[in-house]
N, C-alpha and C positions, 0 to 999 in steps of 0.2 A: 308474620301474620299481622292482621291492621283488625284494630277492635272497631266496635258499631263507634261514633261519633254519638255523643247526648249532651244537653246542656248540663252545666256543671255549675253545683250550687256554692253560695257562697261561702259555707264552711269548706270547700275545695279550695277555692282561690281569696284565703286569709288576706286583710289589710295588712302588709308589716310596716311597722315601723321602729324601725332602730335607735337606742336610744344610742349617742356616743360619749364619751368623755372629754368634761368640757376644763381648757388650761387657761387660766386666765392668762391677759397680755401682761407686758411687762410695766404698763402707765398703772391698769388696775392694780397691783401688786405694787408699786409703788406708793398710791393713795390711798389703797386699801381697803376699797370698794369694790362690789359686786360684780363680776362681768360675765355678760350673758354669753362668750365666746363663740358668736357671729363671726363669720368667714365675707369676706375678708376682711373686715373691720368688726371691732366690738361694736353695739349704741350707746356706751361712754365714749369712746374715739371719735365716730361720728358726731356726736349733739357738740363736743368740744373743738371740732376741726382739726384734728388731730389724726385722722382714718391712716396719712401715711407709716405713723408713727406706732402704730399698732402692728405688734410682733410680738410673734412665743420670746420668753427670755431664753432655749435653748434653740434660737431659730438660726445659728449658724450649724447647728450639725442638725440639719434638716430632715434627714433621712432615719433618725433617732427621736424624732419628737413625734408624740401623737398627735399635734394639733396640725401639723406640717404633714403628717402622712392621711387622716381624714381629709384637708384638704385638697391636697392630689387625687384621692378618690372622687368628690365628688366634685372638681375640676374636671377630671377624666369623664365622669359621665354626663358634665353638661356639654363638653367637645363631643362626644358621640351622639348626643340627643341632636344636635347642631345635623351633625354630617348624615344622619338618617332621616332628621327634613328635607338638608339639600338633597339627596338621593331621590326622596320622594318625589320633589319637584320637578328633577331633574328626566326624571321618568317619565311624569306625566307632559313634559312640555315634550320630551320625543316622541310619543304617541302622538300629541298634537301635531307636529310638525312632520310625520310620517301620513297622517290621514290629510290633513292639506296638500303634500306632495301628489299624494295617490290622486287628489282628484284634481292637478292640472293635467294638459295632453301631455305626453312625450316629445319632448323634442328630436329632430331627426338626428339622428348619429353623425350624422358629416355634418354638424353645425360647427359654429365656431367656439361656441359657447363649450359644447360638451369636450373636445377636441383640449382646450385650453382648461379643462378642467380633469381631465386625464391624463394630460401633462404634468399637473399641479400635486396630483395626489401621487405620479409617482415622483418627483420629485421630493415628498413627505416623507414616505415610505422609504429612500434611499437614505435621506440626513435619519431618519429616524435607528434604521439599520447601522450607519456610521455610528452615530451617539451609542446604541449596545455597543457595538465591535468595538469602541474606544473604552467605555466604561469596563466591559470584560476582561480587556487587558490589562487595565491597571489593578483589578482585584488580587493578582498576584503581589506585583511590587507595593503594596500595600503592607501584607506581611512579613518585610525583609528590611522596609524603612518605619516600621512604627515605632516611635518613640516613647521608651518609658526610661522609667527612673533605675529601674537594674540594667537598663542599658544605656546608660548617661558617657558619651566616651571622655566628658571633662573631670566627671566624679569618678569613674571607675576604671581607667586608662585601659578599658578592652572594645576594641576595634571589631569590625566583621572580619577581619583577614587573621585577626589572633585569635576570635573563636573557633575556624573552619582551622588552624594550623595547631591548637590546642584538642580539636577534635579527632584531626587526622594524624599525629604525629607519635610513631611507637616507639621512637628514642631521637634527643634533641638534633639538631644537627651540629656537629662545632662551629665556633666562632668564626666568622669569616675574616681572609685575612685584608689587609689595605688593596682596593681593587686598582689592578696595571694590567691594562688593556695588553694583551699580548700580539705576537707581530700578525700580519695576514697572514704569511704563511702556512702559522701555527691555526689557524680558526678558520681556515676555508677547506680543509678537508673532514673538519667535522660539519660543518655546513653543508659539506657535498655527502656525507654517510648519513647527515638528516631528509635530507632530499631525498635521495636514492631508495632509503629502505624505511621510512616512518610515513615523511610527508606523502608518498604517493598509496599509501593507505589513511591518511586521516588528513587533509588538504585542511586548515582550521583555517587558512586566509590564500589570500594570491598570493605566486611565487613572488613577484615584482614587488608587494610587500619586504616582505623577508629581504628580498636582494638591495631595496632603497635603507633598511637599517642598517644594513650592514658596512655599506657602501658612508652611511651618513657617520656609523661611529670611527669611521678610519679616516674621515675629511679636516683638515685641519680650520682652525676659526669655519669651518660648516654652520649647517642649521644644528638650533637646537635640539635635544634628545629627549623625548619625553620617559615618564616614568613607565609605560607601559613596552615601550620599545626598546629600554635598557633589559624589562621583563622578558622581554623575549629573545633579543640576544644571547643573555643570561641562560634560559632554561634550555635555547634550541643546542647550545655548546653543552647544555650538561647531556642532555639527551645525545646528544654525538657522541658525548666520553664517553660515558657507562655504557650507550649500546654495545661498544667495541671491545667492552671486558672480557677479560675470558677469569680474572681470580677476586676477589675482593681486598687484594692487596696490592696489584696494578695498578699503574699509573694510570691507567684510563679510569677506573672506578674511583682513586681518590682524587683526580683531576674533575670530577662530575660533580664529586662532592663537595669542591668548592665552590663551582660554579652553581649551585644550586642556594648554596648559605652567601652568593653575591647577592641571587637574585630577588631573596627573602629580605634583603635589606627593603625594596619596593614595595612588599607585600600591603601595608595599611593603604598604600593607594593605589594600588593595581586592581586588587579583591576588593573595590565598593560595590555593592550592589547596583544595578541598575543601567548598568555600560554591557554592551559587547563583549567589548577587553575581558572585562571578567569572566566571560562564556569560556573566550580564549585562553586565559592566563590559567585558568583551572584546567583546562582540560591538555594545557600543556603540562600541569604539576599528576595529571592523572598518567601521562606518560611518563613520564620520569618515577611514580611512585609504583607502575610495575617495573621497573630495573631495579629500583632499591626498595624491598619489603620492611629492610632494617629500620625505616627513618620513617618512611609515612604507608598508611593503610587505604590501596587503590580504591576501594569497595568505599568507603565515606567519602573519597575526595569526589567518586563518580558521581554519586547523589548529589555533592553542593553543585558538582557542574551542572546534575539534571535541574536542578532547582534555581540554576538562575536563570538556564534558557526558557522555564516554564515561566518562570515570573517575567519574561520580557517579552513571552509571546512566540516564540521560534516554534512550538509546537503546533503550530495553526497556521496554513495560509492564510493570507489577506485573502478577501473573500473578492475585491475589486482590486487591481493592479494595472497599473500602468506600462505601458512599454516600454515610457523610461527609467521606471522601480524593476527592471527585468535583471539590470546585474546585482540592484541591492539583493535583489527576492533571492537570486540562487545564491549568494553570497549564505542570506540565511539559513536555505535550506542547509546547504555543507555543512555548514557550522553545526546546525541541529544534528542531522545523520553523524557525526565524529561522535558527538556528545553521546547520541543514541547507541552508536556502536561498542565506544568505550565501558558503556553501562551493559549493554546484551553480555559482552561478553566477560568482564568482569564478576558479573553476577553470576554466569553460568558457573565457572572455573571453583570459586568460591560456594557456588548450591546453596544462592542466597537469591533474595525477591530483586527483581526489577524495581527504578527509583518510582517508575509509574508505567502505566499497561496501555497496550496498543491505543484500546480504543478512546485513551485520552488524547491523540497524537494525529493529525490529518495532514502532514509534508509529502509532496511532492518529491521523489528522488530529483538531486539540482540535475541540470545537465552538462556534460562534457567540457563545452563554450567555458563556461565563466568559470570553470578551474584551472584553464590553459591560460599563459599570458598571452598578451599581443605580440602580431606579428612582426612589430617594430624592436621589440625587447632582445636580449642576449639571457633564454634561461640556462639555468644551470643542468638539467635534465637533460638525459640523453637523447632521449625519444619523445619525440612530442607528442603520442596515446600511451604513456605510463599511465596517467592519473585515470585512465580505464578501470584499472583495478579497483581504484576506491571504488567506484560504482559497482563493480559486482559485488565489491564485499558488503556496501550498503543491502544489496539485495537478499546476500547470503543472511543478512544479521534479520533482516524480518522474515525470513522461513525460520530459521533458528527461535525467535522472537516466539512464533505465534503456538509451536508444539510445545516449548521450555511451560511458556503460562500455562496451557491445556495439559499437560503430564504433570508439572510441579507444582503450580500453583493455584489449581482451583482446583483446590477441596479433595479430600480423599476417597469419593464415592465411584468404586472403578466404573470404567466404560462397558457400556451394553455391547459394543462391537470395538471391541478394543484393535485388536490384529488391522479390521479395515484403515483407522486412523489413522495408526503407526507406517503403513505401507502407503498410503497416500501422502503422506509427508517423505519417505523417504523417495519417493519418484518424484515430488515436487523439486526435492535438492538435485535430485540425479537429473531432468530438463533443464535447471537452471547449471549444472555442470557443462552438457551437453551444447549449450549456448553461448559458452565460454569465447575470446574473442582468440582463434587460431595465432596471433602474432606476440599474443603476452611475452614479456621476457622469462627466460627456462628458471629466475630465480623465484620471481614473483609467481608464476602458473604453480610453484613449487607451495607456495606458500600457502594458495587457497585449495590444490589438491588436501596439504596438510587438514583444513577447515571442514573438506569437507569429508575427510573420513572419520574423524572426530567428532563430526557431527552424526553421521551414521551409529557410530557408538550410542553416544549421547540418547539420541533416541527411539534406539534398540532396545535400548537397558530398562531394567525395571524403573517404577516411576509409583509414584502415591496411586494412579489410574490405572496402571496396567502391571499389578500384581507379578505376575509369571510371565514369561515369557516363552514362546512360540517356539518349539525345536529349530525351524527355519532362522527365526533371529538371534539365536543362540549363533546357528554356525555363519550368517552375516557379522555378527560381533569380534567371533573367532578370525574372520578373515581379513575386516576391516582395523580391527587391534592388529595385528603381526604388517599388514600395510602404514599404516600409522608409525609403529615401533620402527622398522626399517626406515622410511623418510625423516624421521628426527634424529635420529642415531646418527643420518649421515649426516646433518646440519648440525650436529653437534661438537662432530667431530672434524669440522670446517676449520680450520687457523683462522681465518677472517671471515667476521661476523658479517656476511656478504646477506643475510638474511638476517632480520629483525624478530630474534628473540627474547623474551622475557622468564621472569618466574611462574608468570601464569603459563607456560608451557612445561614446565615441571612440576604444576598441579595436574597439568592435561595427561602426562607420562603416567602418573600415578592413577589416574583416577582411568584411563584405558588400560592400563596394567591391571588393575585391581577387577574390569569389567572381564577381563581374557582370564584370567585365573577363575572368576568365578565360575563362568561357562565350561571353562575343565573341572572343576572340580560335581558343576550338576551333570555332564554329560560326556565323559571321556572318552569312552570307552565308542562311542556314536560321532564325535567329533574327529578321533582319531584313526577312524576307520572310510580311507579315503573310496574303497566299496560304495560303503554305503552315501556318501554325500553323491556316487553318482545316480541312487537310484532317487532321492528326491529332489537331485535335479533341476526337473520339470516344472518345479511349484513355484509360485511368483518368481517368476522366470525374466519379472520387467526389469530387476537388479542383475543380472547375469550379467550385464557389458561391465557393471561398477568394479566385478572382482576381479582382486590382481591375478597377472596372469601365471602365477606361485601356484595358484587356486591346484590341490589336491595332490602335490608333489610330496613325498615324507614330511608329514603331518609332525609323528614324533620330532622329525631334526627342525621343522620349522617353529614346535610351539617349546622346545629348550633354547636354539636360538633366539625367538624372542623373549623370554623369560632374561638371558644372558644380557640384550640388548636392554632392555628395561634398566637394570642394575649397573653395566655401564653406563646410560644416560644418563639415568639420577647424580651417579658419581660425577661427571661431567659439570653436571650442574650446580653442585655439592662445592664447586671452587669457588662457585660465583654467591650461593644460595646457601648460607646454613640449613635453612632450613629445609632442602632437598635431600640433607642428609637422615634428617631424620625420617624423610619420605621413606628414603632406600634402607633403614633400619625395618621400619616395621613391613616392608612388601619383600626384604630378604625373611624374615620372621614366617611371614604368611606361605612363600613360597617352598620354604622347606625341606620339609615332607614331600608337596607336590613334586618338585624337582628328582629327589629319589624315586620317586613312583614311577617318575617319564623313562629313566634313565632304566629301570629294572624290566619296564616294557620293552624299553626298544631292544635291547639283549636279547630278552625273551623272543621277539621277535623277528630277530635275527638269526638265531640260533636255529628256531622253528623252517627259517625258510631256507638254509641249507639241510636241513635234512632230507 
């Protein structure tokens, strides 16, 4: 509401005047005479010639004295009194210079004049957009280089690579022993198991990279070896050992582990903020901290990773690019999507937040080109569209991305049309399945089927947004769990680790084991009765190609088989993963009961059907 407007008398708008307290200087206090404590000088200081020498005697701790903080105030308001004349002025001479314009003619547009002056302003306009785009990206690495005194590394001998190794580390690692470069023979087949089953999911540099370090640490009087490339050597041979563990008391897993307490020797200048290298060096310590859970925690190491591609800018195209910045640009992108991906999925496994959300993040998927070397090079790869995969898994990880945020992370307030959501996400996965490149190799097509029925789970399953769940995605869960359990079981039970698995896939066993039990235990009796799944059929019927083709064969032998399968994989895992064994304690615990239930039905049911 807006009251009438009246003049308003002077008992409304009081004279104030404030009286302040006045300190004398330190000259008056000295002589012991009167001071009228005038800013910035007394009129003893002045009449004496003295003005400079007039100061509070606590005028070094400034910000404690009242003659030092009155002064600031009305310092501060003769600066503002200042900048609201210039405004004023400022104003009125645009007006002037606007009503002078308005009454010349126009000039004709094809002039030269106008022409060279819409040049000029976009020229403005461009440097002007450079200088933000510059300033923007240094507002990160601002917060990772600020200097203070708890973080003095002369006073306090702690480095950035001892605080991210002191924050990510669940047990130390041992001492490293005297490093001897071992022969090639011995380090070129973990080079070819890093190739083969990491790198062409997570591409963190070019091959041709990789293959010039390796080539450099086996040259004799060579080029020199920097600290970042001894890093990488180092991490890519641990990640070839441990991936090919099958106990944790294998040669491959304690062979890992010392390559990994080599690599840590470079850590204070590998991890500086501010370099690349560091995007890399971390997200190679993030691969290596899903094989060994014992030693570091994946879920922090992935966040330092997110946070240093964030502070360098990796999450943002250049807004201008050059055609000859076109191998740096995709270089970047890679990098970021690795970074990205590590963290999607990390956080998932885990049922913990993202380091940061989509919509802070605007990259371009890289393209194919600048993951592949030149056609002059000898790579080590067998195929020369392996690194296709990466791209699709890029793809898979932002559908994954964008339901994980919308079901877990924003806010518990369910969805008005929850079922629509859920089913539009699951067709989105199943088009980009469908898309798939027909030539993948049968290990890798292996590995993202695995993805994507996991992911089907995943967001099937209840969630902060969607409460309940739908009878139809119950028996999607049912069907896509016992697919899932079947394709890991057999990768488990592989002799050679020909597929790149981790512990986060013995969180994934558990946590799809745990989604298939619940589903029997709210609807058994309807899941099991393969009748009835064919009367509803009919009902989003867009998933029907997704389901295996098991789909409604002895319900009962398929869901104790996969229960069975469940508890040998965990055990499987259990050699490599303490901690899978406790997985498979409490999901034997859980299953029980359940297990005798199934087992007392299908008799029953057997029994019934010979009669």
């Amino acid at each position: 509401m807006h009251q009438s407007s009246s003049p308003r008398s002077s008992a409304d708008t009081p004279h104030l005047r404030v009286s302040r307290p006045v300190a004398a200087c330190s000259r008056c206090r000295r002589a012991k005479i009167k001071c009228d404590g005038k800013l910035p000088a007394c009129s003893a200081c002045e009449r004496a010639g003295r003005a400079d020498e007039c100061f509070s005697p606590n005028e070094k701790y400034a910000k404690a004295s009242e003659r030092s903080y009155v002064a600031s105030l009305e310092s501060r308001i003769e600066r503002l009194e200042q900048q609201i004349a210039f405004a004023g002025a400022r104003k009125a001479s645009i007006a002037m210079h606007d009503n002078n314009k308005g009454a010349k003619s126009p000039c004709p547009k094809n002039s030269f004049a106008a022409i060279r002056a819409a040049v000029q302003e976009k020229a403005a306009q461009k440097r002007e957009t450079a200088d933000v785009n510059e300033l923007i990206s240094d507002f990160g690495f601002l917060s990772v280089n600020a200097t203070t005194r708890g973080f003095d590394v002369p006073s306090t001998k702690m480095t950035f690579a001892r605080l991210i190794l002191a924050a990510s580390n669940n047990e130390p690692i041992p001492r490293y022993q005297p490093f001897r470069l071992p022969p090639r023979t011995a380090t070129m087949p973990l080079l070819k198991y890093y190739l083969d089953t990491v790198f062409v999911l997570l591409p963190l540099f070019p091959e041709a990279d990789l293959l010039t370090v390796f080539d450099a640490m086996y040259q004799e009087n060579g080029q020199s070896i920097t600290d970042f490339e001894y890093w990488l050597f180092c991490m890519v041979l641990a990640i070839g050992s441990s991936g090919q563990s099958r106990s944790n008391k294998d040669k491959f897993y304690i062979d890992g582990v010392l390559w990994v307490g080599r690599a840590l020797q470079f850590a204070d200048r590998v991890l500086v903020p501010g370099f690349i290298s560091q995007i890399q060096a971390l997200a190679l310590l993030v691969q290596y901290a899903m094989l060994d859970p014992v030693h570091f925690d994946s879920w922090i190491l992935a966040g330092f990773a997110c946070r240093a591609a964030i502070d360098l800018g990796f999450h943002q195209d250049p807004l201008n690019q050059d055609q000859t910045d076109l191998k740096v640009s995709n270089l970047r992108r890679a990098i970021f999507y690795c970074v990205y991906s590590l963290d999607r999925s990390t956080s998932m496994v885990h049922a913990r937040s993202f380091s940061f959300t989509d919509d802070s993040a605007s990259v371009t998927i890289p393209s194919l080109a600048s993951l592949t070397p030149p056609p002059n090079s000898k790579p080590v790869l067998s195929e020369p569209n392996i690194l296709q995969v990466a791209i699709e898994l890029f793809k898979l990880r932002l559908i994954q991305s964008s339901w994980y945020q919308e079901l877990f992370q924003s806010g518990r307030e369910p969805f008005s049309s929850s079922p629509t959501y859920v089913w539009e996400k699951c067709q989105e996965m199943q088009q980009w399945a469908q898309s798939l490149p027909k030539d993948l190799p049968s290990s890798l097509k292996l590995l993202l089927d695995l993805e994507l029925s996991y992911s089907y789970v995943y967001c099937l399953a209840p969630s902060f947004r969607v409460k309940n769940v739908s009878a139809r995605g119950k028996f999607l869960i049912f069907e896509h769990s016992i697919e899932y359990i079947e394709k890991i079981f057999k990768i488990a039970q592989m002799t050679n680790n020909i597929i790149f698995y981790t512990y986060h896939d013995a969180l994934r066993v558990f946590f799809v084991g745990s989604q298939f039990v619940s589903v029997l235990h709210d609807d058994q009796d309807w899941l099991l009765n393969t009748e009835l799944h064919g009367a509803r059929q009919d009902t989003e019927n867009f998933l029907q190609s997704s389901l295996p083709q098991s789909y409604g064969i002895d319900n009962f032998g398929r869901s104790l088989g996969c229960i069975s399968h469940i508890k040998k994989t965990l055990k499987i895992f259990g050699n490599r993963w303490e901690d899978s064994r406790v997985l498979l304690s409490s999901f034997e615990a859980r299953v029980e009961n359940l297990t005798k239930e199934l087992y007392r039905k299908r008799i029953s049911l057997k029994a019934s059907c010979r009669t």
